[in-house]
C-alpha positions in Angstrom: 39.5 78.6 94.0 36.4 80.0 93.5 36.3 83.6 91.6 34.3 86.8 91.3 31.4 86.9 88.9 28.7 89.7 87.8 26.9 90.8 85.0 25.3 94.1 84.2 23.2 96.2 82.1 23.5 99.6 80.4 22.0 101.9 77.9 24.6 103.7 75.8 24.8 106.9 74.0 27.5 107.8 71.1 26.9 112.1 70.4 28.9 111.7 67.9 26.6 109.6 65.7 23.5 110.1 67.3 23.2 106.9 68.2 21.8 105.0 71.7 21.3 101.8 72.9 22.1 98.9 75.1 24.8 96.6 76.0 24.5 93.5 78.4 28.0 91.5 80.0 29.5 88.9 82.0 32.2 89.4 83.5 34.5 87.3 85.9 37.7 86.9 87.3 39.6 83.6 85.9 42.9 83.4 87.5 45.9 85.3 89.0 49.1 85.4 87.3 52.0 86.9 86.5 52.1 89.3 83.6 54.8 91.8 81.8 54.3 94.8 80.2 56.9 97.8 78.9 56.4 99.2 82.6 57.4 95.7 84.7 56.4 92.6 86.0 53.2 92.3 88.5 51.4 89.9 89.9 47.3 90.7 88.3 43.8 89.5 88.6 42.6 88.6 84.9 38.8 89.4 84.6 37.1 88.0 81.1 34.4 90.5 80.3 31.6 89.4 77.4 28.9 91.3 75.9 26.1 91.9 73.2 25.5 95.5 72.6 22.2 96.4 70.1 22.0 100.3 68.8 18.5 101.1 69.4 18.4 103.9 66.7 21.4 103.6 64.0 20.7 100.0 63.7 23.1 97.4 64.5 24.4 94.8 67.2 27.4 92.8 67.8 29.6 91.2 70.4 32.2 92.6 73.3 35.3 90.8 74.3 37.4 91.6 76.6 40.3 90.8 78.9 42.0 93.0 81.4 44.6 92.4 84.0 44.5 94.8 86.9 47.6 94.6 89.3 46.2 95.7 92.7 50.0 96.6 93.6 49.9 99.3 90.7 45.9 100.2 91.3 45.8 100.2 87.7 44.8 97.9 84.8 47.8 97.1 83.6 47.1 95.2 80.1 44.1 95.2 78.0 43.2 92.9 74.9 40.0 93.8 73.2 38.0 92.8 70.3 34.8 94.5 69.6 32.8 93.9 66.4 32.4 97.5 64.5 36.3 98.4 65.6 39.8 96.9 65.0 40.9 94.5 68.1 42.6 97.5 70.4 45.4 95.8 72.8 46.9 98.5 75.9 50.6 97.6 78.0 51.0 100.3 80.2 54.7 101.8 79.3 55.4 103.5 82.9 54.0 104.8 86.5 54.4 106.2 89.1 52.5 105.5 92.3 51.2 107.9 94.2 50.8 108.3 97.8 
C-alpha cells in the first residue's frame, strides 16, 4: 500500500527567548495498526514526522523526531513519542475522551 507523504517549511518564533528561525520536515504515513493507550484500544494511522530546525538569532540547530498515531474513530492523536534535540524525549497516551457529536 502506498502512503501519504509531504514536507513543509516554517519560520518560528519563541517570545519567550527572543528567538526566531526555521524548521524544515518530512513527514509520512508508514502503516496502520492497532495501538493501546490508558484510554482504549483503536485502530490509528502512524505518521513519522523528521526535521532540522536552525535559530536564526540565538544561535543553534538540531534535529525533530517524531511519531504520532491519530485514530480517525477518536479524531484525535491518540499517542505521541518525541525526541527533539534541546528538550528531554516527551512521550503523550491520552488517559480518557469523550466524543462529541
Amino acid at each position: 500500500m502506498r502512503w501519504a507523504k509531504w514536507t513543509s517549511k516554517h519560520k518560528w518564533v519563541n517570545h519567550e527567548l527572543n528567538c526566531n528561525g526555521v524548521e524544515e520536515s518530512t513527514a509520512k504515513v508508514v502503516s496502520y495498526e492497532k495501538v493501546r493507550v490508558p484510554a482504549g484500544e483503536f485502530d490509528a494511522f502512524k505518521l513519522n514526522w523528521e526535521g532540522n530546525w536552525v535559530d536564526n538569532s540565538c544561535g543553534g540547530s538540531g534535529k525533530t523526531d517524531m511519531t504520532y498515531w491519530y485514530a480517525p474513530a477518536a479524531r484525535v492523536v491518540v499517542k505521541s513519542d518525541r525526541s527533539r534535540h534541546w528538550d528531554p524525549d516527551l512521550d503523550c497516551e491520552l488517559a480518557e475522551f469523550q466524543l462529541q457529536p
